[in-house]
ZANUFI-124868 format. One record per atom (N, C-alpha, C, O): chain; residue number from 1; atom name; z, y, x. Coordinates in Angstrom, 3 decimals, decimal comma, always signed. Atoms other than C-alpha are relative to their C-alpha. Example, Ala and Ser with C-alpha at 12.3 -4.5 7.8 and 13.67 -1.06 7.14 Angstrom:
2
+-------+------+------+----------+----------+----------+
| chain | resi | name |        z |        y |        x |
+-------+------+------+----------+----------+----------+
|     A |    1 |    N |   +0,000 |   -1,190 |   +0,890 |
|     A |    1 |   CA |   +7,800 |   -4,500 |  +12,300 |
|     A |    1 |    C |   +0,000 |   +1,200 |   +0,900 |
|     A |    1 |    O |   +0,665 |   +1,181 |   +1,936 |
|     A |    2 |    N |   -0,060 |   -1,190 |   -0,820 |
|     A |    2 |   CA |   +7,140 |   -1,060 |  +13,670 |
|     A |    2 |    C |   +0,730 |   +1,090 |   -0,770 |
|     A |    2 |    O |   +0,899 |   +2,198 |   -0,261 |
+-------+------+------+----------+----------+----------+
//
This chain:
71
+-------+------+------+----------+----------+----------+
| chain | resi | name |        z |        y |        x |
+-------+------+------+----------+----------+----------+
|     A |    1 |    N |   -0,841 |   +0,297 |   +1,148 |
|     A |    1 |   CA |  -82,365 |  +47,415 |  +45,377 |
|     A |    1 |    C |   -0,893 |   -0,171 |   -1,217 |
|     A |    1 |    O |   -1,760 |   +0,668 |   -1,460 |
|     A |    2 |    N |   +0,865 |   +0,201 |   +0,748 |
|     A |    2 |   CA |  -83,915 |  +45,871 |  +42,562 |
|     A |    2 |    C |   +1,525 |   -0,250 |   -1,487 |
|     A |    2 |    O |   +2,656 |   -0,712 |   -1,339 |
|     A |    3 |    N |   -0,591 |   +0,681 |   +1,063 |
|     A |    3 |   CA |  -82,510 |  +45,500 |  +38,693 |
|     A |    3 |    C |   -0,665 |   -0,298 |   -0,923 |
|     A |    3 |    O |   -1,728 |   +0,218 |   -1,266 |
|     A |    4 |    N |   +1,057 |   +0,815 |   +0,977 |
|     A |    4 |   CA |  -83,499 |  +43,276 |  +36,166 |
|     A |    4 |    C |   +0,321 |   -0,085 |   -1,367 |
|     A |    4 |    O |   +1,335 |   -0,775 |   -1,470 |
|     A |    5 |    N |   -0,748 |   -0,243 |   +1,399 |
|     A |    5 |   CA |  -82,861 |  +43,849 |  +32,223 |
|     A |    5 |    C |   -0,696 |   -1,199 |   -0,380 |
|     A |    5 |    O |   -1,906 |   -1,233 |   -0,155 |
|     A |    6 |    N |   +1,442 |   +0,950 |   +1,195 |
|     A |    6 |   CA |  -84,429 |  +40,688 |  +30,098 |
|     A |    6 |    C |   +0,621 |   +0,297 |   -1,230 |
|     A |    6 |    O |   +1,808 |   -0,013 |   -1,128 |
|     A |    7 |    N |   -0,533 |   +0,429 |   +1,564 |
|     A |    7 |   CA |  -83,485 |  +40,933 |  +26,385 |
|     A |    7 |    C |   +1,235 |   +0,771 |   +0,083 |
|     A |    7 |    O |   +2,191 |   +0,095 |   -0,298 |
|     A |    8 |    N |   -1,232 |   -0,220 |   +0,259 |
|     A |    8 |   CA |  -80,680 |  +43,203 |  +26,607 |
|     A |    8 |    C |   +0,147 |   +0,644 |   -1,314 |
|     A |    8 |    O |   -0,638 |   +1,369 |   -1,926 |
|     A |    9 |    N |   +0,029 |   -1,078 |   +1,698 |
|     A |    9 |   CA |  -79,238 |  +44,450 |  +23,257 |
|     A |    9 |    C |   +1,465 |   +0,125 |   +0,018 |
|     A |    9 |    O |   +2,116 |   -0,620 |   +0,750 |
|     A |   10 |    N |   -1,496 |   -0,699 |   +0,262 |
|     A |   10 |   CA |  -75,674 |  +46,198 |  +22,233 |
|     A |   10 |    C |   -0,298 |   +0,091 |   -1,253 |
|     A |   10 |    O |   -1,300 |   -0,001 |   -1,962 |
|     A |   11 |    N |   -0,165 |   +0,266 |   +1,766 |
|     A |   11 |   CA |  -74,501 |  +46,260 |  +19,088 |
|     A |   11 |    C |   +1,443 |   +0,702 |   +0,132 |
|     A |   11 |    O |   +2,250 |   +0,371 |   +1,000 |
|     A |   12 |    N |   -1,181 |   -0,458 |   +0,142 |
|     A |   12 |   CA |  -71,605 |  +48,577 |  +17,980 |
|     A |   12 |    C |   +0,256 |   -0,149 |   -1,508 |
|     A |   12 |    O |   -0,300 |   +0,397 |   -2,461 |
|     A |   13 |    N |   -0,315 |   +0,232 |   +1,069 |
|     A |   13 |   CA |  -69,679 |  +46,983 |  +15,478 |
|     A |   13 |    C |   -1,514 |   -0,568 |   -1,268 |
|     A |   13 |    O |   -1,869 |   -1,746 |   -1,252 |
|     A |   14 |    N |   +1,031 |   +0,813 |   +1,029 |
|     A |   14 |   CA |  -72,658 |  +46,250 |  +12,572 |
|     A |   14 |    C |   -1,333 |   +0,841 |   +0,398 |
|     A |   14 |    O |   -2,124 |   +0,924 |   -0,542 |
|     A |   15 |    N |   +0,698 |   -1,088 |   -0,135 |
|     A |   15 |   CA |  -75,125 |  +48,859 |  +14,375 |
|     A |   15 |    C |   -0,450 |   -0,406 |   +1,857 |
|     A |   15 |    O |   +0,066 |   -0,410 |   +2,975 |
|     A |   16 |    N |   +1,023 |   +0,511 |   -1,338 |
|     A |   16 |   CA |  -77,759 |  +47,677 |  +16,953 |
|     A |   16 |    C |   -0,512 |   +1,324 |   +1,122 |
|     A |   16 |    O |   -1,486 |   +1,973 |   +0,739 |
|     A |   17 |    N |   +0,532 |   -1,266 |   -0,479 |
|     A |   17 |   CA |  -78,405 |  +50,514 |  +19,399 |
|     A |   17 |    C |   -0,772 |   +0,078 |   +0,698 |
|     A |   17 |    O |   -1,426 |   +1,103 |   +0,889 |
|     A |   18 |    N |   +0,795 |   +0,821 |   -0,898 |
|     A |   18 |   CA |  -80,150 |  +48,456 |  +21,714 |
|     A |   18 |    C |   -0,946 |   -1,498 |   -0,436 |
|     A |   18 |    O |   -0,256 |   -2,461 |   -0,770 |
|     A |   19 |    N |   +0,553 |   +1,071 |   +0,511 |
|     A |   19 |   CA |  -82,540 |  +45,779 |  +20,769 |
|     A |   19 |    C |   -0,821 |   -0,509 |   +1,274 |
|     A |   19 |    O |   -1,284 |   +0,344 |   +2,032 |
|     A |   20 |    N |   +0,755 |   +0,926 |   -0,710 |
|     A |   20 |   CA |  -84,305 |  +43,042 |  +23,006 |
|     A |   20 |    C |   -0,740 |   +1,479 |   +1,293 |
|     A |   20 |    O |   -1,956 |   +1,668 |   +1,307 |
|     A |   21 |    N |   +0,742 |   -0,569 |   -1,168 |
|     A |   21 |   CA |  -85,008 |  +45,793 |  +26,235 |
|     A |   21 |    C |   -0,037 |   -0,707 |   +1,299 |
|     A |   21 |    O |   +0,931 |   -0,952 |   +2,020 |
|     A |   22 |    N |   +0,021 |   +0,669 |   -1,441 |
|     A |   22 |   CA |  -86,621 |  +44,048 |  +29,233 |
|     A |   22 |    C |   -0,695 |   +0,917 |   +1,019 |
|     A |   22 |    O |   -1,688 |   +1,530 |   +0,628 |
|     A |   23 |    N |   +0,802 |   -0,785 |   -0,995 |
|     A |   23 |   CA |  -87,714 |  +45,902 |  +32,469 |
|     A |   23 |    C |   +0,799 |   -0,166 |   +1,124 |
|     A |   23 |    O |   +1,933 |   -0,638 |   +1,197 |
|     A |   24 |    N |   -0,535 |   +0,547 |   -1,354 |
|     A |   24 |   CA |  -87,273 |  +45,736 |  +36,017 |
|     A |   24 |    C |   +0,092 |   +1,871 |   +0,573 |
|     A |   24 |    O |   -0,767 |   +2,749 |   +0,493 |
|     A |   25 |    N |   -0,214 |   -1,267 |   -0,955 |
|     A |   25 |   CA |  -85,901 |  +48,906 |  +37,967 |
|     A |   25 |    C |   +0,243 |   -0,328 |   +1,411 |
|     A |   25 |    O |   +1,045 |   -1,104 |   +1,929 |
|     A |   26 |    N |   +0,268 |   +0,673 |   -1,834 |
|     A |   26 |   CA |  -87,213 |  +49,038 |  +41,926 |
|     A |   26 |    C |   +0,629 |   +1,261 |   +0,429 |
|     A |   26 |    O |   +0,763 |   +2,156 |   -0,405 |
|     A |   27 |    N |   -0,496 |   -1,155 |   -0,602 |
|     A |   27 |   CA |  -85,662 |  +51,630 |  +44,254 |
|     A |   27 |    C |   -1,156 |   +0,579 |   +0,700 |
|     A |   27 |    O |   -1,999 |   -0,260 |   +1,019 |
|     A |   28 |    N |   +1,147 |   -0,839 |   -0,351 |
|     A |   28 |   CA |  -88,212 |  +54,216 |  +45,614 |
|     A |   28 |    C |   -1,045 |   +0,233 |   -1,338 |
|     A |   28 |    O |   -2,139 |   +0,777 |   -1,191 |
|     A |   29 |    N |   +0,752 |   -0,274 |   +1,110 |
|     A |   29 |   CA |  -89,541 |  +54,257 |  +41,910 |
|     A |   29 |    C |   +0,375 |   +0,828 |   -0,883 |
|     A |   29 |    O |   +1,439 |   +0,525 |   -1,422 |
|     A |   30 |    N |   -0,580 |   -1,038 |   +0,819 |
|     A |   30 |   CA |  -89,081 |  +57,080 |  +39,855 |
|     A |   30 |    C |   +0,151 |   -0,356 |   -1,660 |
|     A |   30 |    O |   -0,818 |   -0,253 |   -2,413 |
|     A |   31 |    N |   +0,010 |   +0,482 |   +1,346 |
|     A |   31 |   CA |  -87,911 |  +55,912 |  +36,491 |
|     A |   31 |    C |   +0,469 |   +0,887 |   -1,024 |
|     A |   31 |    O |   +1,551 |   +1,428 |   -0,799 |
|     A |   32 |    N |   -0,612 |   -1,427 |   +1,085 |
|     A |   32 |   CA |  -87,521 |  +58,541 |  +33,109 |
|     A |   32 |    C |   +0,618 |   -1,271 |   -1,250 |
|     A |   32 |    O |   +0,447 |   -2,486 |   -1,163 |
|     A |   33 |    N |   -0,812 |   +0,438 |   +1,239 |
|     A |   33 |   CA |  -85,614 |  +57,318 |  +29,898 |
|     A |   33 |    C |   -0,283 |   +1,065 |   -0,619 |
|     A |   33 |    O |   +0,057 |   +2,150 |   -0,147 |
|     A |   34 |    N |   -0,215 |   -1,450 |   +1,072 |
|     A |   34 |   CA |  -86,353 |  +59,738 |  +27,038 |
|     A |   34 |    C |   -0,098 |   -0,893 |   -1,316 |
|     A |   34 |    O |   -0,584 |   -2,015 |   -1,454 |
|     A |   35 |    N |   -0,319 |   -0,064 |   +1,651 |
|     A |   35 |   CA |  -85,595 |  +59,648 |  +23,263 |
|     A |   35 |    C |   +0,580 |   +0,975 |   -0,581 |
|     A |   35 |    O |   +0,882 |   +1,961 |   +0,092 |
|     A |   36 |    N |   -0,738 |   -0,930 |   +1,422 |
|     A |   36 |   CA |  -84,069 |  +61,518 |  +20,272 |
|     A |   36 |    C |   +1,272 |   +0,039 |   +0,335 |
|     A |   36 |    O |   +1,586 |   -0,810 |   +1,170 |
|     A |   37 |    N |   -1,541 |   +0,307 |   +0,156 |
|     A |   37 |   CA |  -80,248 |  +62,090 |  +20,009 |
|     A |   37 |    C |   -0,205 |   -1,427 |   -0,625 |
|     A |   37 |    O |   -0,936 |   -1,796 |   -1,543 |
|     A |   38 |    N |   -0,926 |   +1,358 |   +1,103 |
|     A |   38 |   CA |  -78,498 |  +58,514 |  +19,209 |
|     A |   38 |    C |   -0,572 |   -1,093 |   +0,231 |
|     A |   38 |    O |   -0,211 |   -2,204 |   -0,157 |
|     A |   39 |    N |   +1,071 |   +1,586 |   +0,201 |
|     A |   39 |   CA |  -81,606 |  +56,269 |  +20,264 |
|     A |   39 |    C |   +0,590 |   -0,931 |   +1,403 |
|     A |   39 |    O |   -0,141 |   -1,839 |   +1,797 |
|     A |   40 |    N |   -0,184 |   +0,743 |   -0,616 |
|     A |   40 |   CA |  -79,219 |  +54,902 |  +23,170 |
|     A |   40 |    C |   -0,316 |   +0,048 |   +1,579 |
|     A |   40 |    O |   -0,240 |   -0,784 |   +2,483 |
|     A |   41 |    N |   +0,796 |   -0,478 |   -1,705 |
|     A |   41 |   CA |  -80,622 |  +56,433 |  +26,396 |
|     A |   41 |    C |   +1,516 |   +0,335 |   +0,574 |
|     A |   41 |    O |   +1,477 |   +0,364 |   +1,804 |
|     A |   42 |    N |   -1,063 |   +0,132 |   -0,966 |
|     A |   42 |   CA |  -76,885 |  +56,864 |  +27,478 |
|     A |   42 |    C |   +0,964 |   -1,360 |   +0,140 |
|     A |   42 |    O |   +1,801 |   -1,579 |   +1,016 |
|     A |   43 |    N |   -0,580 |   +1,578 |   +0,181 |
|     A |   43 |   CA |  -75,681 |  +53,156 |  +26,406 |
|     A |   43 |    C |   -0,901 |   -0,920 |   +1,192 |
|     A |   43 |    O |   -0,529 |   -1,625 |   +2,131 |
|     A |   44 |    N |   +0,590 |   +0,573 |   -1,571 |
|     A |   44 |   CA |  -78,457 |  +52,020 |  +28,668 |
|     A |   44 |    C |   +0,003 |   +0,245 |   +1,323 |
|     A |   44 |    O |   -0,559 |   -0,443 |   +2,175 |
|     A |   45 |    N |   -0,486 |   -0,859 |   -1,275 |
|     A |   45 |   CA |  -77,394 |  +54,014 |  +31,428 |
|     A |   45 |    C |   +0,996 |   -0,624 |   +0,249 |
|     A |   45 |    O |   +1,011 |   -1,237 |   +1,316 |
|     A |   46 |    N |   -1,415 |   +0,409 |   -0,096 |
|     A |   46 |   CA |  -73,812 |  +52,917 |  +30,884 |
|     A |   46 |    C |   +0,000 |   -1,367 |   +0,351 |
|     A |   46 |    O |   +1,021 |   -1,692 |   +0,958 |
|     A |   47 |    N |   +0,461 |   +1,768 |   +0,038 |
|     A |   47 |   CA |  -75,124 |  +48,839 |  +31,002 |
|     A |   47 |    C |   -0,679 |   +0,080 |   +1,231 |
|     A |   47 |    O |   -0,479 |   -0,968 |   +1,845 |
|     A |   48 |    N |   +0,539 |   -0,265 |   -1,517 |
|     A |   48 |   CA |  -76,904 |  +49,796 |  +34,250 |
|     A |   48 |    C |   +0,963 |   +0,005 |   +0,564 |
|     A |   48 |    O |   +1,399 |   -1,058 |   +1,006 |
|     A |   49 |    N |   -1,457 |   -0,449 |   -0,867 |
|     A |   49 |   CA |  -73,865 |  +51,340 |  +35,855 |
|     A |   49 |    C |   +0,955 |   -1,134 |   -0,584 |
|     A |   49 |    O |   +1,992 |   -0,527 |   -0,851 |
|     A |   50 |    N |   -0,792 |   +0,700 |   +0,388 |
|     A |   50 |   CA |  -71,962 |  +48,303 |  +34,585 |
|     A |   50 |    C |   +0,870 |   +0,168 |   -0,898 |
|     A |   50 |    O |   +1,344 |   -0,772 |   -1,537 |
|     A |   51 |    N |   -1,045 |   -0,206 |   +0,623 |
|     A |   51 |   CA |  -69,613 |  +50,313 |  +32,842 |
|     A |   51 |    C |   -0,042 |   -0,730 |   -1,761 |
|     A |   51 |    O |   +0,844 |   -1,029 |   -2,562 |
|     A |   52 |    N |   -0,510 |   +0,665 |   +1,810 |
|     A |   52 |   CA |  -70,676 |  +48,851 |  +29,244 |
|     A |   52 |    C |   -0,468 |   -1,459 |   +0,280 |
|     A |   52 |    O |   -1,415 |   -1,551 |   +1,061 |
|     A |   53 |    N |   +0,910 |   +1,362 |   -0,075 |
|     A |   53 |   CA |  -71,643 |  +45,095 |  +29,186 |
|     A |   53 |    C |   -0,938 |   -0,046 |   -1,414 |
|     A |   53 |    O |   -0,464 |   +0,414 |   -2,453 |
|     A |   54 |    N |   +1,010 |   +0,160 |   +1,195 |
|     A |   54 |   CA |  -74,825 |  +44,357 |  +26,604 |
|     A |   54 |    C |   +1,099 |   -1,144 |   -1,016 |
|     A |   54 |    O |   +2,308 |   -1,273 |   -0,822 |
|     A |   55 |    N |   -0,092 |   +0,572 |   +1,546 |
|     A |   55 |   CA |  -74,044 |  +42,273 |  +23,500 |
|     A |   55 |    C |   -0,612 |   -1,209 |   +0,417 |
|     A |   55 |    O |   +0,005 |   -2,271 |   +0,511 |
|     A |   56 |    N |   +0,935 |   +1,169 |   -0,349 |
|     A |   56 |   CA |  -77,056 |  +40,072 |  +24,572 |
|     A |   56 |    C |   -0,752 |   +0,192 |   +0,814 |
|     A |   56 |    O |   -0,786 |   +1,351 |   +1,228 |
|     A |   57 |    N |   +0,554 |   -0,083 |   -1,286 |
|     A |   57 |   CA |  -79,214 |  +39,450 |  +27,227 |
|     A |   57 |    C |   +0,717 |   -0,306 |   +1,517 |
|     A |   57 |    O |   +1,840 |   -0,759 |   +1,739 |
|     A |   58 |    N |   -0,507 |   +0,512 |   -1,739 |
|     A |   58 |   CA |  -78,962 |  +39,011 |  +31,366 |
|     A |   58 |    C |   -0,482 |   +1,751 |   +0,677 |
|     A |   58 |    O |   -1,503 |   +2,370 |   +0,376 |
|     A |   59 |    N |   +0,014 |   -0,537 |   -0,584 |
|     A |   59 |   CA |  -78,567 |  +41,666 |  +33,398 |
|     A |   59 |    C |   +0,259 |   -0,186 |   +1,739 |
|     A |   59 |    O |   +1,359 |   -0,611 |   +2,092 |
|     A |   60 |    N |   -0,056 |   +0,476 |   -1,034 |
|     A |   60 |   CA |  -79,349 |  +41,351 |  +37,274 |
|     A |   60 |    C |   -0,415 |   +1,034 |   +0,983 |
|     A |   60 |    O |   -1,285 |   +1,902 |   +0,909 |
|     A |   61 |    N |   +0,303 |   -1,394 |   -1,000 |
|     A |   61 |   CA |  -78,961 |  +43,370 |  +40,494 |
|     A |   61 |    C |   -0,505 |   -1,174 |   +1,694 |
|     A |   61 |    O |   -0,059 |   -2,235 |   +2,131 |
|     A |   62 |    N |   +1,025 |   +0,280 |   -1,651 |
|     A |   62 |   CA |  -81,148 |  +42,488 |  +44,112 |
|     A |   62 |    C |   +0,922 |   +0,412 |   +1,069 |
|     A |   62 |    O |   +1,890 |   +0,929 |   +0,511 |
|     A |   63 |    N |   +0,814 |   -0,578 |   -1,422 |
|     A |   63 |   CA |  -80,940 |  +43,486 |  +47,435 |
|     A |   63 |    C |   -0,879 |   -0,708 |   +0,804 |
|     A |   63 |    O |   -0,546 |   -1,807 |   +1,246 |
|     A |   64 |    N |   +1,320 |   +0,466 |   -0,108 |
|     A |   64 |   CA |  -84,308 |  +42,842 |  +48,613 |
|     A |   64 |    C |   +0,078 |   -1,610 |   -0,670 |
|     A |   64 |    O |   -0,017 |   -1,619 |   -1,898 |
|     A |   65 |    N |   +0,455 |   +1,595 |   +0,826 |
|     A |   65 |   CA |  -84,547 |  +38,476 |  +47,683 |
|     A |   65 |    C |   +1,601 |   -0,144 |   -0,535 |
|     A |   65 |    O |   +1,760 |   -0,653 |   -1,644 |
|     A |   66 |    N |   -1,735 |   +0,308 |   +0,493 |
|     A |   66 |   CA |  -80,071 |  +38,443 |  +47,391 |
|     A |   66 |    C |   -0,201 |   +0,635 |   -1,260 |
|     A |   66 |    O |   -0,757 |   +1,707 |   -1,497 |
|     A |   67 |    N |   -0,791 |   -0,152 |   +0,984 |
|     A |   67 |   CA |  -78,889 |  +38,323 |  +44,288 |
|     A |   67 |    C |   +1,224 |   +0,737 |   +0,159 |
|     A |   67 |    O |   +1,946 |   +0,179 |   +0,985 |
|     A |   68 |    N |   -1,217 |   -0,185 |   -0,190 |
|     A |   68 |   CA |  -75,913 |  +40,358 |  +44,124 |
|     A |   68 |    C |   +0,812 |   -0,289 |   -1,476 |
|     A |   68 |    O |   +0,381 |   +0,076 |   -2,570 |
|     A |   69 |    N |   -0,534 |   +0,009 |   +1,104 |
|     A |   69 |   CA |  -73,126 |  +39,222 |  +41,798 |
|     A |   69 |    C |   +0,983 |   +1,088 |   -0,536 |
|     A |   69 |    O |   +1,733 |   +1,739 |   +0,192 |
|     A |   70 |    N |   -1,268 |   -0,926 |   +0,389 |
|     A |   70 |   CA |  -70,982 |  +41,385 |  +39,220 |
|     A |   70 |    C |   +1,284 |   -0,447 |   +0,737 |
|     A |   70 |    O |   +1,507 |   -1,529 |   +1,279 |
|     A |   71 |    N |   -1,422 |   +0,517 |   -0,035 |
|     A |   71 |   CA |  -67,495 |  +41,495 |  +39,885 |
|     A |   71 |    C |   +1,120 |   +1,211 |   -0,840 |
|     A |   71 |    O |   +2,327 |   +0,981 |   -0,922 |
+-------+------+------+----------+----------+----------+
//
């Protein structure tokens, strides 16, 4: 399972919480998220898990070369 962030950004209301994050998350890779209260480490979580959609950017999920689409 592979996912692919390019350029994602959120925006709540006039308040950017997310700006231009690109990175690729592989399965068998141990990945950390850390920040301060407020800097968005659970909005990007939530845009992973689908539950929030970004503002801007592409968000994309694998299995091994498949594309899998949202639904």
């Amino acid at each position: 399972m592979k996912i692919v962030l390019e350029n994602i950004s959120k925006r709540y209301t006039t308040q950017w919480i997310l700006k231009k994050i690109s990175h690729e998350f592989n399965s068998g890779i141990i990945h950390s998220i850390q920040g301060r209260n407020g800097s968005g480490k659970s909005t990007l979580m939530q845009i992973l898990s689908t539950k929030l959609s970004p503002t801007l950017g592409k968000r994309e999920y694998y299995k091994g070369n498949q594309k899998i689409t949202e639904s």
